[in-house]
Rosetta silent file (secondary structure, phi, psi, omega in degrees, C-alpha in Angstrom):
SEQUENCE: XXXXXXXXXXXXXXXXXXXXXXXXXXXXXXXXXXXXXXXXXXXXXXXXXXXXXXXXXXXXXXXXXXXXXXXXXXXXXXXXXXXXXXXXXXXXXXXXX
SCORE:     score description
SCORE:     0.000 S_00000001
   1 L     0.000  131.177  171.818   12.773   18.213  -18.214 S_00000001
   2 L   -81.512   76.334 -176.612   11.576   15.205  -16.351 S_00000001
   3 L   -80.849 -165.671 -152.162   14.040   12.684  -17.027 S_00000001
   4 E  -145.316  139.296 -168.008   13.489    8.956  -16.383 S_00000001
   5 E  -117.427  133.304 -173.964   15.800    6.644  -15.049 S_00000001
   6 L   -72.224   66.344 -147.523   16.465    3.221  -15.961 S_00000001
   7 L   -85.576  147.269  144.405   16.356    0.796  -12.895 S_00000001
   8 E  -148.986  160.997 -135.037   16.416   -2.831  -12.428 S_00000001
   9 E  -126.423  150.063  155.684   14.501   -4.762   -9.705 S_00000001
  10 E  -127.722  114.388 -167.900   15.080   -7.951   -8.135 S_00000001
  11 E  -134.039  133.706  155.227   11.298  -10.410   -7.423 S_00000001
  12 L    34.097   68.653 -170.298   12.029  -13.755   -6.912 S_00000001
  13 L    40.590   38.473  170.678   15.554  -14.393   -8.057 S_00000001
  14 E  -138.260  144.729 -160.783   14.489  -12.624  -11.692 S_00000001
  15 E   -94.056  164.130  178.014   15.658   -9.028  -12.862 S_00000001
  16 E  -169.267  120.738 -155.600   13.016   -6.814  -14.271 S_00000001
  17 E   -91.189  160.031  154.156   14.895   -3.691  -16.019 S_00000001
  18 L  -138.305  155.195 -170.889   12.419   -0.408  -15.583 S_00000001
  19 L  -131.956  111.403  176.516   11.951    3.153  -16.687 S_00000001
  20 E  -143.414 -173.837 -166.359   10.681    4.903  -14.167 S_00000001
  21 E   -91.909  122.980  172.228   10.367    8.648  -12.611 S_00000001
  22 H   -41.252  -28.527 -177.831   13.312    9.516  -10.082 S_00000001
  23 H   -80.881  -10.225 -161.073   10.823   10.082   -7.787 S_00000001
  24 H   -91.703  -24.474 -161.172    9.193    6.869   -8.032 S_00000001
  25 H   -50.106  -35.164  156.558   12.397    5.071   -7.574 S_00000001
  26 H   -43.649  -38.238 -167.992   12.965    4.844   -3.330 S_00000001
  27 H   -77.481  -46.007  140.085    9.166    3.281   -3.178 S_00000001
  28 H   -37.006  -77.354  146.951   10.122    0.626   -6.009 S_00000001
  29 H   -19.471  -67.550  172.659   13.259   -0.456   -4.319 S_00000001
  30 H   -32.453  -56.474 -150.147   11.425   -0.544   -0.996 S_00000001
  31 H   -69.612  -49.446 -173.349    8.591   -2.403   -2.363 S_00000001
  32 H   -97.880   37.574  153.601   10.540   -4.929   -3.965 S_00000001
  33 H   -98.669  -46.417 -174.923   12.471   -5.742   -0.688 S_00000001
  34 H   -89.860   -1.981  166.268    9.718   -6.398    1.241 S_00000001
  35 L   -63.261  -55.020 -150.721    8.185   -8.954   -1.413 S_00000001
  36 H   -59.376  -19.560 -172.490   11.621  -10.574   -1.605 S_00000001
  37 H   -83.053    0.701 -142.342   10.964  -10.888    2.678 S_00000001
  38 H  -116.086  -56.769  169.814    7.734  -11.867    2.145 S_00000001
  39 H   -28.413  -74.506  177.664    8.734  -14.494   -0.195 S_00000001
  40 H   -56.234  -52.205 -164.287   11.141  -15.997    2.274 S_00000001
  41 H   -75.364  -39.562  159.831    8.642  -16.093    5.031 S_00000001
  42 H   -35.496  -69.230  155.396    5.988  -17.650    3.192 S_00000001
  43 H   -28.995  -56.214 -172.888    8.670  -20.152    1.873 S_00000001
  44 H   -94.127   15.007 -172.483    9.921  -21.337    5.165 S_00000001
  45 H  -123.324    6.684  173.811    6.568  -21.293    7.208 S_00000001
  46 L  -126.481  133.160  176.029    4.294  -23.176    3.857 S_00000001
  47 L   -71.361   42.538  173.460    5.367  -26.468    2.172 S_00000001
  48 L   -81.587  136.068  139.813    5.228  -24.175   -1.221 S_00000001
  49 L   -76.448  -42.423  168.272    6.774  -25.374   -4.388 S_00000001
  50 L   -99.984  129.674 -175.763    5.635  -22.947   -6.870 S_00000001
  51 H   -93.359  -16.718  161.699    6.785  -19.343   -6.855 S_00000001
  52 H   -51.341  -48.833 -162.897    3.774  -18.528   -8.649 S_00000001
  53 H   -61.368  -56.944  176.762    1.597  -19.485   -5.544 S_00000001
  54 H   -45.630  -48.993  169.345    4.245  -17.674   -3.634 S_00000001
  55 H   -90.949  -10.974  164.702    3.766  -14.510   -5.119 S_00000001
  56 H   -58.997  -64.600  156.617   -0.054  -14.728   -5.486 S_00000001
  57 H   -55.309   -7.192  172.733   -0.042  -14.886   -2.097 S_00000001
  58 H   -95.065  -21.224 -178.214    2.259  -12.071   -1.466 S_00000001
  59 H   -90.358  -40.437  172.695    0.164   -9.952   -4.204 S_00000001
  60 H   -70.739  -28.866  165.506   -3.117  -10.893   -1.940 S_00000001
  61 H   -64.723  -34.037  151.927   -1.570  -10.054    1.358 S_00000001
  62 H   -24.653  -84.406  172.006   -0.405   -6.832   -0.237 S_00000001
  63 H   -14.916  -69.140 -175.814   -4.251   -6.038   -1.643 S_00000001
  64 H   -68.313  -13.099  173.153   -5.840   -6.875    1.516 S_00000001
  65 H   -95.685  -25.910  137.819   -3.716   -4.253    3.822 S_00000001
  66 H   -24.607  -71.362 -105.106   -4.635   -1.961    0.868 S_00000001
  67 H  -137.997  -79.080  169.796   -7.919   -2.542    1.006 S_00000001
  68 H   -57.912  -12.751  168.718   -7.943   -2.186    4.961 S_00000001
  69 H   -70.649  -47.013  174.770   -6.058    0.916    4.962 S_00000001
  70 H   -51.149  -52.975  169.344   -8.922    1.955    2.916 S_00000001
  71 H   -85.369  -52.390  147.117  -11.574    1.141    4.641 S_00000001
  72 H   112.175 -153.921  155.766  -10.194    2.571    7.409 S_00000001
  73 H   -59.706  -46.962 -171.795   -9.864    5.304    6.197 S_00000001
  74 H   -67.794  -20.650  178.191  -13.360    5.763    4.834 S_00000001
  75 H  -102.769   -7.180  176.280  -14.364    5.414    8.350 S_00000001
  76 H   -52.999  -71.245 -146.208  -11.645    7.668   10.049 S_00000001
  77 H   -56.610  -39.983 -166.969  -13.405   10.444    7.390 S_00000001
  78 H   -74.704  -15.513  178.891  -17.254    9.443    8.418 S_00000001
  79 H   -83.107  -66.717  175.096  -16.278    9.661   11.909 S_00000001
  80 H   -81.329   13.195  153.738  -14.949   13.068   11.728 S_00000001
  81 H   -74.025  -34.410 -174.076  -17.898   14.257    9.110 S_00000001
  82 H   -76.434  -51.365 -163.669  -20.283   13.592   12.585 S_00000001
  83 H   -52.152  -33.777 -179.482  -17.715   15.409   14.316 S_00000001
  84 H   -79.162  -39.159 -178.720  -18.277   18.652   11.916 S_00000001
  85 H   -62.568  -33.569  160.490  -21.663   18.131   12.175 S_00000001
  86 H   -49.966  -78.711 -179.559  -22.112   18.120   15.801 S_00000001
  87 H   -52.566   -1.424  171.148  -19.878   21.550   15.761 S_00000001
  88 H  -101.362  -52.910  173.262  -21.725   23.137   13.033 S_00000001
  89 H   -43.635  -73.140 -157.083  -25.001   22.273   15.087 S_00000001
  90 H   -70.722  -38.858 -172.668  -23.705   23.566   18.131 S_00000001
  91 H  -103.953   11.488  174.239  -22.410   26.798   16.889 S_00000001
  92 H   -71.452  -89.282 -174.256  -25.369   27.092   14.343 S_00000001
  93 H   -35.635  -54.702  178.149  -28.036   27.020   17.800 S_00000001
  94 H   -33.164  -56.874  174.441  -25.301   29.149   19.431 S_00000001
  95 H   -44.445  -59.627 -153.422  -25.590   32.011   16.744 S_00000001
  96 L   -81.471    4.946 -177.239  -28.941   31.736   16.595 S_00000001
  97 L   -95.755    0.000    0.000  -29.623   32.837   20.431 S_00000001
C-alpha cells in the first residue's frame, strides 16, 4: 500500500497542511526552506512591501534556473549526439576497409 502522509509547510509566515507521497516529502521540506531564504534575501536587498511581489519573484527566479537547467541540458545531449556521430562514422569507414 502506498500510504500518504499528511505534512504541513511553512511559505511566508502561512501553514499549508499537505497530503503527499513519503517519498515526495524531503524535496518539499527542502524546497520550502529555500523560498523562506529567498524571501528574506529579496526582503532585505529590495524596498518590497508586498509578499505577493516577493514570491512572484521567488517563483520567477525558481522558473528561470529551471528553464536553464533545461536548456542546458538540451545542449549537453546535442553535443554528445555529434559525438556518436563522429564515432559511428569513424568505425562505420573503419569496417568498411
Amino acid at each position: 500500500m502506498n500510504e500518504k502522509l499528511k505534512i504541513k509547510l511553512s511559505i511566508a509566515d502561512r501553514v499549508y497542511p499537505l497530503t503527499v507521497d513519503p517519498s515526495q516529502e524531503e524535496g518539499l521540506r527542502s524546497a520550502s526552506k529555500k523560498i523562506d531564504v529567498m524571501i528574506k534575501q529579496f526582503e532585505q536587498n529590495y524596498a518590497v512591501r508586498d509578499k505577493q511581489d516577493v514570491l512572484a519573484m521567488c517563483a520567477l527566479q525558481f522558473a528561470s534556473q529551471l528553464e536553464q537547467k533545461q536548456i542546458e541540458k538540451t545542449e549537453d545531449n546535442q553535443e554528445s549526439l555529434e559525438r556518436l556521430k563522429k564515432i559511428n562514422d569513424l568505425l562505420a569507414n573503419y569496417l568498411e576497409k
